[in-house]
Each structure stands twice: as C-alpha cells, then as structure tokens.
Backbone of each chain as ProteinMPNN parsed JSONL, in Angstrom:
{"seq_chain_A": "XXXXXXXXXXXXXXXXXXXXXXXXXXXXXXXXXXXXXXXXXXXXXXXXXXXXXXXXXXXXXXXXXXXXXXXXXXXXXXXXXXXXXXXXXXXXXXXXXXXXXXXXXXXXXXXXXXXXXXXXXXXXXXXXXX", "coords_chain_A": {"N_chain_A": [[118.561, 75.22, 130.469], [116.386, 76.647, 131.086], [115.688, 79.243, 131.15], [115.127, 79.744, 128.971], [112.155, 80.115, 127.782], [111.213, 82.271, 129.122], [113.298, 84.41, 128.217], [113.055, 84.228, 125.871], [110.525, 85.311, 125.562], [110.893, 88.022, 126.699], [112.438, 88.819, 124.613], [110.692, 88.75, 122.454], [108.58, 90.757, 123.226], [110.297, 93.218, 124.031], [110.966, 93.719, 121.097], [108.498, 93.985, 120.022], [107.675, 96.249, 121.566], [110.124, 98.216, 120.12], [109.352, 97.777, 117.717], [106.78, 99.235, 117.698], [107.375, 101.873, 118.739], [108.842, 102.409, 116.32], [106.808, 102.178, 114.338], [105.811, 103.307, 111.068], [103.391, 103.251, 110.23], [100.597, 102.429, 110.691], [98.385, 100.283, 110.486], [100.512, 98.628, 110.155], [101.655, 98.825, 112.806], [99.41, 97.845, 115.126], [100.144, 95.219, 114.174], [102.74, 95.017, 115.449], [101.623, 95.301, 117.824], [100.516, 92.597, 118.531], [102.389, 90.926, 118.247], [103.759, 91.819, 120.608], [101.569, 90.82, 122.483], [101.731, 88.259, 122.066], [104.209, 87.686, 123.674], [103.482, 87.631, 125.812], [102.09, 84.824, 126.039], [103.774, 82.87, 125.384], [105.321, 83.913, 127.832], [103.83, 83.025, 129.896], [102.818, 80.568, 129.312], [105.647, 79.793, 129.605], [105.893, 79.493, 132.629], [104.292, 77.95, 133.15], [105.056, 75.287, 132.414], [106.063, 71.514, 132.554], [109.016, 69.344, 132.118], [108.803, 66.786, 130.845], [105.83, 66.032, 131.335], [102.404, 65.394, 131.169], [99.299, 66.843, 128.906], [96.951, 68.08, 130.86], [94.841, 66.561, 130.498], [92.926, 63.898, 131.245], [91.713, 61.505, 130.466], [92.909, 59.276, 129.283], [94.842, 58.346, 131.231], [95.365, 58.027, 134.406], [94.318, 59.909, 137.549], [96.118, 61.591, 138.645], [98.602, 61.848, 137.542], [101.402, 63.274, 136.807], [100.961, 66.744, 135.584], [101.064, 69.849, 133.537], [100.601, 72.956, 134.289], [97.212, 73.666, 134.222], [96.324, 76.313, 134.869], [96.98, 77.981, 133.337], [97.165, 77.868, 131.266], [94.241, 78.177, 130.903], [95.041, 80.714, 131.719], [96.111, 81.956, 129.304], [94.479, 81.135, 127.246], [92.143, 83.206, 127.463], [93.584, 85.519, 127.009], [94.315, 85.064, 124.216], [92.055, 85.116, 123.118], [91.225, 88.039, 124.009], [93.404, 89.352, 122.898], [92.814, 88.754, 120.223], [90.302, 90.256, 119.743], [90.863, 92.705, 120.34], [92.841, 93.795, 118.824], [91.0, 93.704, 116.482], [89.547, 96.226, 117.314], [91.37, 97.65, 116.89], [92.053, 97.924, 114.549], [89.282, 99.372, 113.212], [89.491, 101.426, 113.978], [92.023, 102.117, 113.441], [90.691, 102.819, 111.095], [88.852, 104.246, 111.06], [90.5, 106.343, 111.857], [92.156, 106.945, 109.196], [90.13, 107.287, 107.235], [89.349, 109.744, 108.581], [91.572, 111.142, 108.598], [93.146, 111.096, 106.379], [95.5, 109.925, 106.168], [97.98, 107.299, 107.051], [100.407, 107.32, 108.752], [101.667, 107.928, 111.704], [102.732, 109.694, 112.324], [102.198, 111.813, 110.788], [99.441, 112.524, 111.59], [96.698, 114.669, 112.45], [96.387, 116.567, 115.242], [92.924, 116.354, 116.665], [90.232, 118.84, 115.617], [88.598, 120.898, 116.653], [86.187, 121.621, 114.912], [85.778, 119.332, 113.59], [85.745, 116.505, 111.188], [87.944, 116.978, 108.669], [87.968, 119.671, 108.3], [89.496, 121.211, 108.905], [91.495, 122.881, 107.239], [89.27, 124.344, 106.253], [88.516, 125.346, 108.585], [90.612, 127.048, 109.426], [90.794, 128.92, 107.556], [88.421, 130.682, 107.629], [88.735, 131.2, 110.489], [91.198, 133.306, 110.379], [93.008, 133.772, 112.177], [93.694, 132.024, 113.733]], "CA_chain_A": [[117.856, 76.05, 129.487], [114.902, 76.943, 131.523], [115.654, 80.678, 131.084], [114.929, 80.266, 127.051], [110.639, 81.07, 127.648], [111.609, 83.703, 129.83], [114.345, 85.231, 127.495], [111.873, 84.782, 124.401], [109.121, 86.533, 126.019], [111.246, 89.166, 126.487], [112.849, 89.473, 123.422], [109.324, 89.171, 121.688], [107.853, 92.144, 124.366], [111.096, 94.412, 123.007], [110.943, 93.957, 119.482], [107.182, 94.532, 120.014], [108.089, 97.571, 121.669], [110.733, 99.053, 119.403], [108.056, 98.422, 116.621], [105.195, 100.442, 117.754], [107.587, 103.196, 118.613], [109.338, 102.94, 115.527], [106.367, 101.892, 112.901], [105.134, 104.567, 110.061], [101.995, 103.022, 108.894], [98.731, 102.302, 111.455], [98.178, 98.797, 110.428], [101.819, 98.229, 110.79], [101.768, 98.891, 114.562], [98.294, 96.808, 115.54], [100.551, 93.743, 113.696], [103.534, 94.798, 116.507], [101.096, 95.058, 119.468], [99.878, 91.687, 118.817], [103.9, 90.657, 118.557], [104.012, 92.133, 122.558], [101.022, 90.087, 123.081], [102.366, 87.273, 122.017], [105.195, 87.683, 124.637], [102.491, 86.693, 127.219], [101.385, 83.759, 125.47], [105.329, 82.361, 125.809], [105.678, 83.864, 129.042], [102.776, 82.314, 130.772], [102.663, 78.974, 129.014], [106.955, 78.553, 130.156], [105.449, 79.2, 133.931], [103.333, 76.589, 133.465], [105.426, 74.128, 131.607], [106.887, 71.361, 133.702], [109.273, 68.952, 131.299], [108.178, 65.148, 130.654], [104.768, 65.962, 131.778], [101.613, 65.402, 129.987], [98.595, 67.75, 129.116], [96.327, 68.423, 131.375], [93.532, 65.582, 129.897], [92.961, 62.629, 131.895], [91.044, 60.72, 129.656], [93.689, 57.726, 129.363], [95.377, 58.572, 132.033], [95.134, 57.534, 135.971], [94.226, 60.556, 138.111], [97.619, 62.159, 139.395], [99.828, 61.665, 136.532], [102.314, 64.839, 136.226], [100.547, 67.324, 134.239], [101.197, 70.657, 133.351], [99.16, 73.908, 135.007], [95.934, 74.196, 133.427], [95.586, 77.28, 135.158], [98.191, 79.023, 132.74], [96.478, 77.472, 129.864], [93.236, 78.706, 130.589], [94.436, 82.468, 131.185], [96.61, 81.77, 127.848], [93.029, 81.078, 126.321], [91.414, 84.557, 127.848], [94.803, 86.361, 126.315], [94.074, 84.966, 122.852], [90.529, 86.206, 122.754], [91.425, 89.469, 124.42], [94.192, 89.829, 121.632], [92.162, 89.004, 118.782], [89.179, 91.361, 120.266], [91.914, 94.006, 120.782], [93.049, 93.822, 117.104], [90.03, 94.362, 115.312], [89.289, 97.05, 117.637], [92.122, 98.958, 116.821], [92.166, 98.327, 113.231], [88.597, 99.443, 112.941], [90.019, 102.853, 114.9], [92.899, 103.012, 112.513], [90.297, 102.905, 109.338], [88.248, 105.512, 110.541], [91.197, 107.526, 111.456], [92.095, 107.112, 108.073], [88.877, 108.323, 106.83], [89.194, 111.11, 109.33], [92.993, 112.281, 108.095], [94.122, 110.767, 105.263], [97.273, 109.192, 106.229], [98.158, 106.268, 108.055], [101.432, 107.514, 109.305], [100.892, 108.02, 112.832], [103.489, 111.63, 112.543], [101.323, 112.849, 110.11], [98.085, 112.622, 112.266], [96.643, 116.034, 113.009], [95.634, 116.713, 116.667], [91.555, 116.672, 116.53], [90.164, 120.178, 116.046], [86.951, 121.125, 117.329], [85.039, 121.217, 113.761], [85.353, 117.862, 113.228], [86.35, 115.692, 109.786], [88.267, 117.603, 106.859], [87.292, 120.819, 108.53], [90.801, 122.198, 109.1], [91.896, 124.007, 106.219], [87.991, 125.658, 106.161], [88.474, 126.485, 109.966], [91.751, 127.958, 109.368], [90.472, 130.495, 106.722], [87.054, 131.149, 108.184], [89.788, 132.04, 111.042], [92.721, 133.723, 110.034], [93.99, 133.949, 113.598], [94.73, 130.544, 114.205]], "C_chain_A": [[116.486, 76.465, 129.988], [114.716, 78.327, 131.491], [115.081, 80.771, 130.12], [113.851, 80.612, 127.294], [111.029, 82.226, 128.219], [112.217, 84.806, 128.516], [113.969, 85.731, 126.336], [111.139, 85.229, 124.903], [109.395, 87.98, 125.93], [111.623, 90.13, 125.458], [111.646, 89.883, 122.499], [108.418, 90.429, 122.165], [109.327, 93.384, 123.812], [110.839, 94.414, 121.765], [109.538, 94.625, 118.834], [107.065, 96.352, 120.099], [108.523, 98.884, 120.683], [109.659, 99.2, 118.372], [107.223, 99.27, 116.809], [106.402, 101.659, 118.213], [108.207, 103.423, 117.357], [108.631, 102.774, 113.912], [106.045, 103.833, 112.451], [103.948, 104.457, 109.751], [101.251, 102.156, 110.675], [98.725, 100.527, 111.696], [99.498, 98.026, 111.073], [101.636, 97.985, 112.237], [100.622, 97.808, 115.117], [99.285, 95.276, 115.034], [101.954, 94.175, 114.908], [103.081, 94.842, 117.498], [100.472, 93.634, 119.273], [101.129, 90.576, 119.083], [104.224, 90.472, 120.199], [102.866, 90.984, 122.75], [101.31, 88.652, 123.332], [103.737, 86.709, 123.272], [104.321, 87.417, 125.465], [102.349, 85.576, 127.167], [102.491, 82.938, 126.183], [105.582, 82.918, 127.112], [104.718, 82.98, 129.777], [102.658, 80.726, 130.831], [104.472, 78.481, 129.356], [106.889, 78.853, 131.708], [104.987, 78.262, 134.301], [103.815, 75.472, 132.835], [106.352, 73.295, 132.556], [107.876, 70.168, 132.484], [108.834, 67.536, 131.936], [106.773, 64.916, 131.276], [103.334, 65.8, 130.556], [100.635, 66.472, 129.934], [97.797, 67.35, 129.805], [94.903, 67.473, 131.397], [93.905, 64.612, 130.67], [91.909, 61.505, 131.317], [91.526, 58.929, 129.814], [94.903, 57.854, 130.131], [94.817, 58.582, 133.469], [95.177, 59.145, 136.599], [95.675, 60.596, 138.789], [98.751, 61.471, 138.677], [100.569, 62.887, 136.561], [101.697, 65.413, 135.434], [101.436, 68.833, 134.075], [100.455, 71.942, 133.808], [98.514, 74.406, 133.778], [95.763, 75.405, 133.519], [96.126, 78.569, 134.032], [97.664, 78.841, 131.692], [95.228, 78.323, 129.561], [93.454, 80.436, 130.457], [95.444, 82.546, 129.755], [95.693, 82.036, 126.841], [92.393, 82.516, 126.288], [92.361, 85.603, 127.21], [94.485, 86.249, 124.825], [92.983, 85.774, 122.523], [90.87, 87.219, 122.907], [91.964, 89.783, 123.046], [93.637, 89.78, 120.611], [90.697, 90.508, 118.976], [89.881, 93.129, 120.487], [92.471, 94.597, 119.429], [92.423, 94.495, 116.335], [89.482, 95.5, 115.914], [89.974, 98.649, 117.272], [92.468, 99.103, 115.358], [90.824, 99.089, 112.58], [88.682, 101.097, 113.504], [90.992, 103.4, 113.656], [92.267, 102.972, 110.938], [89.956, 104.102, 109.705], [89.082, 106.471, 110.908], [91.615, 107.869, 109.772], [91.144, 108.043, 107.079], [88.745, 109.892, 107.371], [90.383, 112.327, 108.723], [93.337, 111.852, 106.78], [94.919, 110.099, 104.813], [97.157, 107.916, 107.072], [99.273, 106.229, 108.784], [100.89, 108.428, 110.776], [102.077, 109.724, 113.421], [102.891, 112.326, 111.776], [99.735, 112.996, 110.394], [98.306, 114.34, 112.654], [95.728, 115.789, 114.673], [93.707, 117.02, 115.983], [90.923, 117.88, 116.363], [88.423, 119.554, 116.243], [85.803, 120.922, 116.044], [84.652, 120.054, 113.678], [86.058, 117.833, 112.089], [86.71, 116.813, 109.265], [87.859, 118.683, 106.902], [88.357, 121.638, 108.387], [91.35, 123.215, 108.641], [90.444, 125.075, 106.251], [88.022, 126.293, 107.309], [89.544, 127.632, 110.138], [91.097, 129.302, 108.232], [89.014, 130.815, 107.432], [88.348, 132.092, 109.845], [91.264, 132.384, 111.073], [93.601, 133.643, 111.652], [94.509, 132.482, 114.114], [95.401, 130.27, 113.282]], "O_chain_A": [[115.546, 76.589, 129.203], [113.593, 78.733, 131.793], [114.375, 81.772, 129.999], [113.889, 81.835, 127.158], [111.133, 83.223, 127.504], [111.611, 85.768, 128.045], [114.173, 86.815, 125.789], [111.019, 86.24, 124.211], [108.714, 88.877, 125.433], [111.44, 91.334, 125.278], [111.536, 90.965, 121.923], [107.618, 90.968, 121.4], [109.007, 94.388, 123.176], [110.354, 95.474, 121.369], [109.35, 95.33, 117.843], [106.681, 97.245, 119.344], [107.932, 99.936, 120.441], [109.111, 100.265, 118.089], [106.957, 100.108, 115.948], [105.963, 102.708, 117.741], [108.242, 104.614, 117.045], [109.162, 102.983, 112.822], [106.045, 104.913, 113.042], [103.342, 105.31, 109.102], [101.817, 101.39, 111.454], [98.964, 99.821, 112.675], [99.589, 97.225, 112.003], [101.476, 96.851, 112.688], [101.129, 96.795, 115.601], [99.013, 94.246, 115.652], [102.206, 93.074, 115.398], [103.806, 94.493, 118.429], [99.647, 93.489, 120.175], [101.026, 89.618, 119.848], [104.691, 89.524, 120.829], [103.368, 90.004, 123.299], [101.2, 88.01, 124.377], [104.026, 85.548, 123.562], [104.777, 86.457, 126.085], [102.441, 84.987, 128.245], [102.32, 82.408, 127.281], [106.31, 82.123, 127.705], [105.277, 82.02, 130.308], [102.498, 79.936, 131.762], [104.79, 77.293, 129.399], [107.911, 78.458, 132.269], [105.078, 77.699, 135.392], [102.996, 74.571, 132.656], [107.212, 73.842, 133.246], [107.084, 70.104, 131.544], [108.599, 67.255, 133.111], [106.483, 63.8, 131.705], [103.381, 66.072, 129.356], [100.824, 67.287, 130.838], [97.591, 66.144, 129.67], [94.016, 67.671, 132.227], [95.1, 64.379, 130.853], [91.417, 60.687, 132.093], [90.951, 57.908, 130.191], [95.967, 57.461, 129.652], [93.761, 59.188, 133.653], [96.132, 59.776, 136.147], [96.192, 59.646, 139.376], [99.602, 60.718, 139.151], [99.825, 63.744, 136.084], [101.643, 64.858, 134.336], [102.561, 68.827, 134.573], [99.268, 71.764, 133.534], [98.866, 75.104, 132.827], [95.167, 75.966, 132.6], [95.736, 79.735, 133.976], [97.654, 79.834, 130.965], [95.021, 78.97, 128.534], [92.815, 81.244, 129.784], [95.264, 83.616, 129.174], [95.824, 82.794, 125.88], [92.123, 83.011, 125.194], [91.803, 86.645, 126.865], [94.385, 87.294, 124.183], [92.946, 86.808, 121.857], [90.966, 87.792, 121.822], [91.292, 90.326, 122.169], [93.818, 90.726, 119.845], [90.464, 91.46, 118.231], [89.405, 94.244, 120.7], [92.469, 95.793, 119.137], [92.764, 95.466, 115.66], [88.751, 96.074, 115.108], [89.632, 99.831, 117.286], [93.032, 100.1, 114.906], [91.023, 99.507, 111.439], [87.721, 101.838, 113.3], [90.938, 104.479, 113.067], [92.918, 103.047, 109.896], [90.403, 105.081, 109.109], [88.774, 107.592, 110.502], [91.369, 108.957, 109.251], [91.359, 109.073, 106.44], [88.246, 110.875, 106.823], [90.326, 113.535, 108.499], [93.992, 112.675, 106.139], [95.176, 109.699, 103.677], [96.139, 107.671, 107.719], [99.401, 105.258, 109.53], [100.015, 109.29, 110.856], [102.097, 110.433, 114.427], [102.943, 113.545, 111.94], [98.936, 113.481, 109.593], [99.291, 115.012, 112.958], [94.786, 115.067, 115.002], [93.412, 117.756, 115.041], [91.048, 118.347, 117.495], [87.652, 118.605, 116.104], [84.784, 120.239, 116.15], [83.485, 119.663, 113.679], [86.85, 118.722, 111.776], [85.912, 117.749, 109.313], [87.325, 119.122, 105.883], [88.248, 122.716, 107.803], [91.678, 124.237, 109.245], [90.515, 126.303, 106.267], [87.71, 127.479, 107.407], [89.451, 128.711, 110.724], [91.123, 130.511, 108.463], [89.216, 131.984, 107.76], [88.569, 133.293, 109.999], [92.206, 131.844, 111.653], [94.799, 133.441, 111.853], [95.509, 132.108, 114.726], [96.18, 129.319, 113.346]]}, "seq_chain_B": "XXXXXXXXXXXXXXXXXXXXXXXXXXXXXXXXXXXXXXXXXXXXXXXXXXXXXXXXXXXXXXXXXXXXXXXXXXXXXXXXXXXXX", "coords_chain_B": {"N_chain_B": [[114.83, 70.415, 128.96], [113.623, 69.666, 125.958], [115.635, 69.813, 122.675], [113.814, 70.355, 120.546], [111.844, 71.843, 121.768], [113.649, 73.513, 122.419], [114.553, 74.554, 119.508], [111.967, 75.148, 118.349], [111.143, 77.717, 120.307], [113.205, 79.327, 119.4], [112.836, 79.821, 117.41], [110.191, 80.718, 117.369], [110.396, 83.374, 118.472], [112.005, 84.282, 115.749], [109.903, 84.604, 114.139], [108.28, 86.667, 115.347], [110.383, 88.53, 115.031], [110.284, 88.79, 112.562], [107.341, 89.824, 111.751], [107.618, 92.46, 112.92], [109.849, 93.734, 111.42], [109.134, 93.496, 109.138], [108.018, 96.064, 106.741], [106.598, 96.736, 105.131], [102.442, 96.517, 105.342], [100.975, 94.68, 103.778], [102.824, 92.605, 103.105], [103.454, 92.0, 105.602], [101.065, 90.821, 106.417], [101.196, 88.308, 105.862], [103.734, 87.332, 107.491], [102.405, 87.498, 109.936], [100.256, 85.902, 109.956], [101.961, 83.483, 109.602], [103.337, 83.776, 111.857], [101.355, 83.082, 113.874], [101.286, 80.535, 113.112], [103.705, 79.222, 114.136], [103.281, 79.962, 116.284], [100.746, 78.13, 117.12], [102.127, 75.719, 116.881], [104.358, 75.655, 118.515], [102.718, 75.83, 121.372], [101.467, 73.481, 120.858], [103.667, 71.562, 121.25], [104.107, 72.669, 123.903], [102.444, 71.269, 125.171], [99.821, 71.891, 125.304], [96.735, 71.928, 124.204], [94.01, 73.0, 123.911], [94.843, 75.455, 123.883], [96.555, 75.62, 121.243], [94.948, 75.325, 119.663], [93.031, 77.105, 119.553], [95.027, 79.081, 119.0], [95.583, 78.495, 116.256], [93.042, 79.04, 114.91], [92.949, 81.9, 115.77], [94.997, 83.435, 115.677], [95.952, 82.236, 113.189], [93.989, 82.449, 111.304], [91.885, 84.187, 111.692], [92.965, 86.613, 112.679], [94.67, 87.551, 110.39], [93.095, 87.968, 108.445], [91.674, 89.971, 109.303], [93.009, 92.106, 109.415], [93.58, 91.915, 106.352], [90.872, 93.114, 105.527], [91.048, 95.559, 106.945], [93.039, 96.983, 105.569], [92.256, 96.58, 102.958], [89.447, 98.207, 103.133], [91.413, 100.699, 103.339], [92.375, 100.623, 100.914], [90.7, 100.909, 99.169], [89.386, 103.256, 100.121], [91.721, 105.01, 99.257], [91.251, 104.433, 96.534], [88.749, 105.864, 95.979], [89.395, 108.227, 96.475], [91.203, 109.153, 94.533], [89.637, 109.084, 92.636], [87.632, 111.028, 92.962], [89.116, 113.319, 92.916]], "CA_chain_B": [[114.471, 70.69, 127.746], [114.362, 69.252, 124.442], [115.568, 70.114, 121.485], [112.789, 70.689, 119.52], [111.384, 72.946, 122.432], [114.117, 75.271, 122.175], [114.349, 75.172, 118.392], [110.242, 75.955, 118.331], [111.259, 78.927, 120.907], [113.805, 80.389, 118.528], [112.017, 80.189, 115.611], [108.673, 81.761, 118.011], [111.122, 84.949, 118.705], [112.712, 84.692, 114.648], [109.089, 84.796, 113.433], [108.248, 87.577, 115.422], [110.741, 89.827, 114.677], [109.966, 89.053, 110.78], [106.66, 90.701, 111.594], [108.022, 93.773, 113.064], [110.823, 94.057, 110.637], [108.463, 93.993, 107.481], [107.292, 96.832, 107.182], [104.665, 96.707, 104.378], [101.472, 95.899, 105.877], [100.51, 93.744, 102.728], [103.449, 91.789, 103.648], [103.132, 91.961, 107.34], [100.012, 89.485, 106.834], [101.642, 86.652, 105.745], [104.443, 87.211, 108.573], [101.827, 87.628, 110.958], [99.796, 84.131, 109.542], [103.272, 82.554, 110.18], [103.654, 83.899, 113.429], [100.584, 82.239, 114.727], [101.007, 78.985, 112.592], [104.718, 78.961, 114.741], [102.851, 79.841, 117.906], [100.409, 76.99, 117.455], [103.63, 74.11, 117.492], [105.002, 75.701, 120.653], [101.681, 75.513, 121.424], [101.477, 71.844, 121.156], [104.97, 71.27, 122.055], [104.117, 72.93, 125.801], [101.448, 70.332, 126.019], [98.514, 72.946, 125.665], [96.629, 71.564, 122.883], [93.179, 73.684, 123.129], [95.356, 76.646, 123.35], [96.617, 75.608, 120.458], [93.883, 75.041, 118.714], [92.335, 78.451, 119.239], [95.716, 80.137, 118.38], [95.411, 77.877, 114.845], [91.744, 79.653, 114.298], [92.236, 83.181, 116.026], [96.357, 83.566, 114.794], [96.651, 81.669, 111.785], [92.798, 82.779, 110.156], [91.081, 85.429, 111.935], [93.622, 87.929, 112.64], [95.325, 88.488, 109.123], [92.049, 88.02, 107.816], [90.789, 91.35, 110.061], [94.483, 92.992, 108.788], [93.532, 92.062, 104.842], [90.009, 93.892, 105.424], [91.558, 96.647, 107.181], [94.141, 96.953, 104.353], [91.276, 96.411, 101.684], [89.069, 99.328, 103.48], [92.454, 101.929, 103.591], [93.335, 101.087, 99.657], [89.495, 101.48, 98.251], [89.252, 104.461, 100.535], [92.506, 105.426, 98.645], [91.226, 104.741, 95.007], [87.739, 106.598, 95.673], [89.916, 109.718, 96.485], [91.829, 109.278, 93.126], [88.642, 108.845, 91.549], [87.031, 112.335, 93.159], [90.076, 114.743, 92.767]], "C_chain_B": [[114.756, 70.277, 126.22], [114.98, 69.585, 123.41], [115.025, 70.566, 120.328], [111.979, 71.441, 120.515], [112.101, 74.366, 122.174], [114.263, 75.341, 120.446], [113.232, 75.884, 118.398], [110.491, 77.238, 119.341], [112.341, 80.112, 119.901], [113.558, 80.816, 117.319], [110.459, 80.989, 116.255], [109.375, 83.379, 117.833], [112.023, 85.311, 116.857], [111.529, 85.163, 113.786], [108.058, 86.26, 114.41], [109.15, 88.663, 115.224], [110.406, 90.102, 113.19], [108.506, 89.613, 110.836], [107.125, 92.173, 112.022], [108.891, 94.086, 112.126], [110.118, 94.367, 109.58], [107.125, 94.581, 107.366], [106.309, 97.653, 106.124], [103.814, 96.086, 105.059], [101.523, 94.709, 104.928], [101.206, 92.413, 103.012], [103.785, 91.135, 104.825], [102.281, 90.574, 107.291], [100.205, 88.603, 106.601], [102.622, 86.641, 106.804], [103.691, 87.086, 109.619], [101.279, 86.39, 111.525], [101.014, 83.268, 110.411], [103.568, 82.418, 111.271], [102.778, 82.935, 113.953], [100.18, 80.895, 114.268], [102.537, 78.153, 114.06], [103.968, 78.548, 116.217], [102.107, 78.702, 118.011], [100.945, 75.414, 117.495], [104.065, 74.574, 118.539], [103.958, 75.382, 121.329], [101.445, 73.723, 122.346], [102.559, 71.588, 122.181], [104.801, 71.519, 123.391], [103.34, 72.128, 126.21], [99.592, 71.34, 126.353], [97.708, 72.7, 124.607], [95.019, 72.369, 122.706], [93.783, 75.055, 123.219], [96.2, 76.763, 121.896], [95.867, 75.703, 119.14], [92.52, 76.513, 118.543], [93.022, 79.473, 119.068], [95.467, 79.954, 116.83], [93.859, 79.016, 114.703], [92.087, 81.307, 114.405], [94.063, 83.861, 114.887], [96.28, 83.589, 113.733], [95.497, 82.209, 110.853], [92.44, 84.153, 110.408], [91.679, 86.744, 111.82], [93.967, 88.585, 111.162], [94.117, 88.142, 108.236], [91.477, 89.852, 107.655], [91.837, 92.11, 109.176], [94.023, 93.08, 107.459], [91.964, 93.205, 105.218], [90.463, 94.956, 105.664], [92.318, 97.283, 106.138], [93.083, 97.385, 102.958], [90.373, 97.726, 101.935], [89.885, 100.607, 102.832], [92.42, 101.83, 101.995], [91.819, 101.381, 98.751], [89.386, 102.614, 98.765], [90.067, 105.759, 99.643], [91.736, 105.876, 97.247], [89.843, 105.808, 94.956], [88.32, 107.92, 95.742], [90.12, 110.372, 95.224], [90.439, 109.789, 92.352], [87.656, 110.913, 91.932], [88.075, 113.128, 92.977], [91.158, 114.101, 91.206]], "O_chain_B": [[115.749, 70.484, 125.522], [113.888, 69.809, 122.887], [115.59, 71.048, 119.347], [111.025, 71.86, 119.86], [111.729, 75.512, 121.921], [114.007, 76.481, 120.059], [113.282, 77.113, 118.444], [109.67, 78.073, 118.963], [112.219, 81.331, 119.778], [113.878, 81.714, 116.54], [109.782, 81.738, 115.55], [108.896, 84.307, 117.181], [112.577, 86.398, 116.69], [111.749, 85.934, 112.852], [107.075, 86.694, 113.81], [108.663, 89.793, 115.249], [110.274, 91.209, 112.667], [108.248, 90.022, 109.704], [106.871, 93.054, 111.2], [108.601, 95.248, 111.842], [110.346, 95.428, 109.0], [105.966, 94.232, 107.588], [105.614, 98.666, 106.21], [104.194, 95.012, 105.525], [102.142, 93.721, 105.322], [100.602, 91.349, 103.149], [104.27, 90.017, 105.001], [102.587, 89.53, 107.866], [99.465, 87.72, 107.034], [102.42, 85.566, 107.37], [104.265, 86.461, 110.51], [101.431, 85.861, 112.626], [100.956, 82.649, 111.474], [103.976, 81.392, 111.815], [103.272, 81.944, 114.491], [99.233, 80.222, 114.674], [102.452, 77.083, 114.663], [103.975, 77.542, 116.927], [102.502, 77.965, 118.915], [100.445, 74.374, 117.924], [104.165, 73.872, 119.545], [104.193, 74.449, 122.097], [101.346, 73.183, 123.448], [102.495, 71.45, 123.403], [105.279, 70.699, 124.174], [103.236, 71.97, 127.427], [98.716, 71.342, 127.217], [98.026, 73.5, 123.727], [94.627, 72.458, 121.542], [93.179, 75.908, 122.568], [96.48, 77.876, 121.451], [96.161, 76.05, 117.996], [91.586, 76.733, 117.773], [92.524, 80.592, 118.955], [95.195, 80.926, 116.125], [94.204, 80.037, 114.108], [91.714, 82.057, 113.502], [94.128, 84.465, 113.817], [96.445, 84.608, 113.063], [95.814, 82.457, 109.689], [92.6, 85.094, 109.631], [91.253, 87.712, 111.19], [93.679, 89.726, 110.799], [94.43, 88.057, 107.049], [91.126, 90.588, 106.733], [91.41, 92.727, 108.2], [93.942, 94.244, 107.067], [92.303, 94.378, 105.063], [90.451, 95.701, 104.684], [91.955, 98.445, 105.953], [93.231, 98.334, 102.189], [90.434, 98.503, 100.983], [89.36, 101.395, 102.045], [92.431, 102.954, 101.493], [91.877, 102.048, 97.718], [89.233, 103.435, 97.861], [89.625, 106.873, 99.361], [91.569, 107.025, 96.84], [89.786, 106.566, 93.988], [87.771, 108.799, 95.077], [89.676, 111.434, 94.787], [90.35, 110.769, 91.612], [87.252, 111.696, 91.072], [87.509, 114.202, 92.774], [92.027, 114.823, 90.719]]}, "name": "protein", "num_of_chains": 2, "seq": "XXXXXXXXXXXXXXXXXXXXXXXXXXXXXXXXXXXXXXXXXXXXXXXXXXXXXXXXXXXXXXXXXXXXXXXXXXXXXXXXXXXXXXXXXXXXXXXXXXXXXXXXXXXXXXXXXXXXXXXXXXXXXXXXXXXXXXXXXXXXXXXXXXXXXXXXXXXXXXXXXXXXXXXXXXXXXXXXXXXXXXXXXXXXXXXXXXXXXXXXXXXXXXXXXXXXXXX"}
C-alpha cells in the first residue's frame, strides 16, 4: 500500500482541478484551490514517511533512532503558510471583484473596460459605436 | 502500512471531495473546517506533529474564518444594493 499517499494526492490535485474549472461562485473556487493545495501537503509528507519510525524529536530518544524526513516537514510547514497567505489573497481579490461587477460567477465577469468601476453601460451610451 | 493510516488517507481524499462537491459557499466552510481538522490526524498519524499543529490553527480556524468574512463582505455588499435600488 505505499502507492495510497501518492494516489490520494492525486485524486485530491483532480478533484481540485475539476472544481475550479467547474465552480460558479468566486469563493467557491479559492475553497477548491486550497483542496489542490492540500494534494501537496499528502504528497510531500508520504515522501517523507518511512513506517515504524518516530518523529523527528530527539528529546527521549538516543541520537540515530529511525526518524522520518524533517526536511519534508519543514517545506510542508512553508506550504501551509503559503496556502493560507494565498487564500486570503484571493478572497480579498474576489470581494473587490465583487464590488467591481456584481456577480460572483466567474462567466458572468465582464472583461475590464478602460473607464473603470460601473462605467460600462455609461461608456456604452456616451459611445454608441461600441 | 497501518490501518488507520490508510483509513485517515481515505477519509483525507472523502473530505476533500465534500468540499468541492458542496457547492454553497456557506456550506463549503464547514467542509473546508473538516478538511483541515482530517488533515491535522494524518498529520499526526505521519509523525509530523508541528505540521500538525499549524494545520489545526491555519486549516481548522484561520482559513474558514477568512471564507466567513469574505462571505459576510459579498452578502452586506448584497443587502446595501437592495437597500439603494
């Protein structure tokens, strides 16, 4: 069974996937890219997992006991932060799109126009040609 | 591999798809919570215990914390609309 981290990483990195191409709603999607991230977490930590080993602490433990790689742990740790730092970045993106369009459905976003905010409909009649 | 490794791996990949699958936000944030209460027992279970312990804070609190504000922002943004038109 040493395939199973592997196999869950993957499956958690598709399902991630299919979500963000197939959410409707903003928030929705930031909660399936953190899904994909999560597929790192489980991939990285079953690289570094060795079985009947202990963690990484040597406290009550004799120098060169079997451990587990720290090194997978620590970029495990730098992944968490990233991901939470990555989160609120993009939910703080999908408010003020919100504010900007309206919607939170990411097919009913309008391409940016040049006016700026809630300008659209006034740029369109100020120019009939577009 | 134990037993209770690969259960905690199939329940890591059953509690992520129950965030992608539900697809109210509102509801999302308690799937999401869950997700990273799951992730911090595999967590343990791999023998990683301060990665556990800063999925428990950033997973299980911070994130669907950030999600309810975000959420709370989008639906007052909502009612002030109501309230001007």
């Amino acid at each position: 069974m040493t395939w199973l981290p592997y196999a869950v990483a993957a499956w958690l990195f598709a399902i991630g996937l299919y979500g963000l191409a197939s959410s409707r709603n903003l928030i929705h999607l930031v909660g399936c890219l953190s899904v994909c991230q999560s597929a790192t977490y489980v991939l990285l930590l079953g690289l570094g997992y060795r079985y009947g080993s202990i963690a990484p602490i040597f406290y009550d433990h004799p120098p060169g006991t079997p451990a587990v790689d720290p090194v997978m742990q620590a970029l495990v740790l730098t992944d968490i932060v990233v991901g939470a730092t990555l989160s609120a970045l993009l939910l703080v993106l999908t408010v003020q799109a919100y504010k900007r369009s309206g919607t939170l459905d990411p097919e009913h976003l309008k391409p940016m126009s040049r006016g700026g905010d809630k300008a659209a409909p006034a740029t369109s009649a100020k120019h009939p040609a577009r | 591999m134990s037993a209770i490794l690969i259960l905690l791996f199939l329940l890591t990949a059953a509690s992520g798809t129950a965030v992608v699958l539900i697809r109210d936000p509102a509801r999302q944030i308690f799937a999401l919570a869950g997700n990273g209460v799951v992730l911090t027992i595999l967590f343990t279970a791999l023998q990683a215990p301060d990665v556990a312990l800063s999925e428990l804070a950033v997973g299980g609190a911070a994130v669907p914390l950030l999600f309810l504000v975000a959420l709370m922002a989008v639906r007052t943004g909502r009612r002030d609309e109501e309230h001007e038109g």
